[in-house]
TIVORO-914436 format. One record per atom (N, C-alpha, C): residue in one letter; z, y, x; atom name. Coordinates in nm, 3 decimals. Each point is the difference from the previous one (the first is absolute). Example, Ala and Ser with C-alpha at 12.3 -4.5 7.8 and 13.67 -1.06 7.14 Angstrom:
residues 2
NODE residuo      pz      py      px atomo
NODE       a   0.780  -0.569   1.319     N
NODE       a   0.000   0.119  -0.089    CA
NODE       a   0.000   0.120   0.090     C
NODE       s  -0.072   0.105  -0.035     N
NODE       s   0.006   0.119   0.082    CA
NODE       s   0.073   0.109  -0.077     C
This chain:
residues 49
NODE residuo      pz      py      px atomo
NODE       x   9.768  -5.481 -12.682     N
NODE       x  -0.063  -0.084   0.102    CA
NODE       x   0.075   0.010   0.132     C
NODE       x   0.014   0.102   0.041     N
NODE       x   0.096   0.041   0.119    CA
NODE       x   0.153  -0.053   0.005     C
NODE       x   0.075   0.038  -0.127     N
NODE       x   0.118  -0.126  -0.021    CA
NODE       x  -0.010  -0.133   0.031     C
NODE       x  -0.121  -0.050  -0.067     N
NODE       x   0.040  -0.156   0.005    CA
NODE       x  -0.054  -0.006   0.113     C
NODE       x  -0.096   0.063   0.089     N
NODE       x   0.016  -0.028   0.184    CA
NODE       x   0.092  -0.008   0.054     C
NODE       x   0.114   0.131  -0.048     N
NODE       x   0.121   0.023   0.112    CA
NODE       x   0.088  -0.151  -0.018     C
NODE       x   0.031  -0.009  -0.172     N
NODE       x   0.046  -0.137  -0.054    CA
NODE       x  -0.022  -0.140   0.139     C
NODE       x  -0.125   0.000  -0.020     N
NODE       x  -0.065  -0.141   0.060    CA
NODE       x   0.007   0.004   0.131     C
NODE       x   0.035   0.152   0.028     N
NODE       x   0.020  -0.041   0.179    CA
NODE       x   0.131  -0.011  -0.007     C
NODE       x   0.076   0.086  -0.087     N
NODE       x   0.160  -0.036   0.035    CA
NODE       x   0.039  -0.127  -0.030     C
NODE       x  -0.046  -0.104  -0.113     N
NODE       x   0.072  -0.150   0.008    CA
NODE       x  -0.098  -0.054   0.160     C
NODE       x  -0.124  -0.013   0.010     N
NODE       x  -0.036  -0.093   0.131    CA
NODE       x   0.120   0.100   0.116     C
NODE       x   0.007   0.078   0.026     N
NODE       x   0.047   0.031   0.110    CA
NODE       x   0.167  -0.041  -0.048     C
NODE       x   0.095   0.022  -0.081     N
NODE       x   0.084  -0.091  -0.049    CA
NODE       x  -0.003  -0.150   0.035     C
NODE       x  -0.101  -0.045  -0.041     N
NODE       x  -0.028  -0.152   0.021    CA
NODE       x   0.002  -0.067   0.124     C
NODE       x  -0.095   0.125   0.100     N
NODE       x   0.045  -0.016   0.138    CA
NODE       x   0.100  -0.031   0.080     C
NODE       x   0.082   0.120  -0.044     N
NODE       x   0.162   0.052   0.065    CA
NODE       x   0.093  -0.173  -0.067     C
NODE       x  -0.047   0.011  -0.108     N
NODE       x   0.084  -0.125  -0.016    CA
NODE       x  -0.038  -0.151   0.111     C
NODE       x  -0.114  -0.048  -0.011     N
NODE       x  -0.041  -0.063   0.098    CA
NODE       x   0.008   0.008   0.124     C
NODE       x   0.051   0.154   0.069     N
NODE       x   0.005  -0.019   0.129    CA
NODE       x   0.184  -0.022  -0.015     C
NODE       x   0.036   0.029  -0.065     N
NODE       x   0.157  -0.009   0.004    CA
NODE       x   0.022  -0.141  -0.008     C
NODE       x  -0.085  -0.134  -0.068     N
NODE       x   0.032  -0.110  -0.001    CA
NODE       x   0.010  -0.096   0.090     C
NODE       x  -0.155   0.091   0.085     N
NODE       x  -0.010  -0.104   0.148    CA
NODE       x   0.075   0.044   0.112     C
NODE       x   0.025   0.134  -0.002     N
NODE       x   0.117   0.059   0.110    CA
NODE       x   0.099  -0.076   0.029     C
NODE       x   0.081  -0.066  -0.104     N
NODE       x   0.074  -0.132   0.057    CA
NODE       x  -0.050  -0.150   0.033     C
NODE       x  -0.141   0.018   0.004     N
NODE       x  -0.035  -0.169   0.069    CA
NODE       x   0.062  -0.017   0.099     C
NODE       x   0.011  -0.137   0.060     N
NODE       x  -0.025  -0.049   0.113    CA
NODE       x  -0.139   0.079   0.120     C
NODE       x   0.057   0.015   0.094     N
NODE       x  -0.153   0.023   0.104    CA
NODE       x  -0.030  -0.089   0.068     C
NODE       x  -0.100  -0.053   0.036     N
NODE       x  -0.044  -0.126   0.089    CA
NODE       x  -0.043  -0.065  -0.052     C
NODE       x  -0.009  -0.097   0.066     N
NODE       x  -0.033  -0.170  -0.053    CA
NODE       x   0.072  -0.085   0.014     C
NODE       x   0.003  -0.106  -0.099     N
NODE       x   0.134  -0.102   0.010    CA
NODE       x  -0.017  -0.081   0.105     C
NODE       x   0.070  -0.068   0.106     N
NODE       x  -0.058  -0.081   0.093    CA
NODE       x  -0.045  -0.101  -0.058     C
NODE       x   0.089  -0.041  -0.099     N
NODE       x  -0.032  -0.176  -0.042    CA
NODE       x  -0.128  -0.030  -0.060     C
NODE       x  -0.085   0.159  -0.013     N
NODE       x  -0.147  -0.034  -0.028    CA
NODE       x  -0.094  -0.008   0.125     C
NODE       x   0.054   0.076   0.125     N
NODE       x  -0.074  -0.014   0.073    CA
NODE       x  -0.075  -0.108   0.053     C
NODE       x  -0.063   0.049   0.087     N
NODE       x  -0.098  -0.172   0.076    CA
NODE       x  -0.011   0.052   0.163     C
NODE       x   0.002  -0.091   0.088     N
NODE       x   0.006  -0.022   0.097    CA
NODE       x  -0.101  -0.014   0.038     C
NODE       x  -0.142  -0.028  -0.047     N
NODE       x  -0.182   0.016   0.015    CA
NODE       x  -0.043   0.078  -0.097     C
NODE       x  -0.139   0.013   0.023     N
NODE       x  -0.117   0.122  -0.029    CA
NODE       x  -0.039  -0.056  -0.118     C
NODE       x   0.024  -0.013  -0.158     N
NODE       x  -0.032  -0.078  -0.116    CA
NODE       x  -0.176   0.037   0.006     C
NODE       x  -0.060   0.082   0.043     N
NODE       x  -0.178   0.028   0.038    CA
NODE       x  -0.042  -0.088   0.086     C
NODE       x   0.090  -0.058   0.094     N
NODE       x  -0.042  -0.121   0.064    CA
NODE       x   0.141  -0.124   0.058     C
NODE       x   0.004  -0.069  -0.140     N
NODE       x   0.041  -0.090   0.019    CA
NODE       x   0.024  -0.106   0.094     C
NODE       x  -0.054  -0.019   0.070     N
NODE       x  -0.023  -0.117   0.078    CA
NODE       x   0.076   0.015   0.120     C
NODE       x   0.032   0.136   0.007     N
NODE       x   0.135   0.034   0.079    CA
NODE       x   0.129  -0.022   0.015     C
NODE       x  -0.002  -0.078  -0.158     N
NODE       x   0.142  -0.040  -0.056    CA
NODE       x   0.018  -0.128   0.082     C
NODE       x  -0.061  -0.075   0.021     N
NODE       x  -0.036  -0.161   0.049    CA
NODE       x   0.016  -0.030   0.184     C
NODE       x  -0.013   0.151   0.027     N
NODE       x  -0.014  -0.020   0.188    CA
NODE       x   0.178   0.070  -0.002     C
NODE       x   0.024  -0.084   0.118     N
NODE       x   0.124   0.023   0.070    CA
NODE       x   0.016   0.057   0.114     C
């Protein structure tokens, strides 16, 4: 019983280390070309100049 604990923590924590190693090379930020220039919670902001 105690094996297959140590087992099951060593692949999730494996599983982890792999996943943090994948996103470590993202991009950080946000792309501009998604941004917006108004408040998308209140629209109507988009419309005044």
């Amino acid at each position: 019983m105690r094996q297959a604990q140590v087992w099951t923590a060593t692949i999730i924590g494996g599983l982890l280390w792999l996943a943090s190693i994948g996103t470590s090379g993202a991009e950080q930020g946000f792309d501009e070309k998604y941004q917006r220039d108004f408040n998308i919670f209140n629209p109507i902001n988009q419309y005044q100049s």
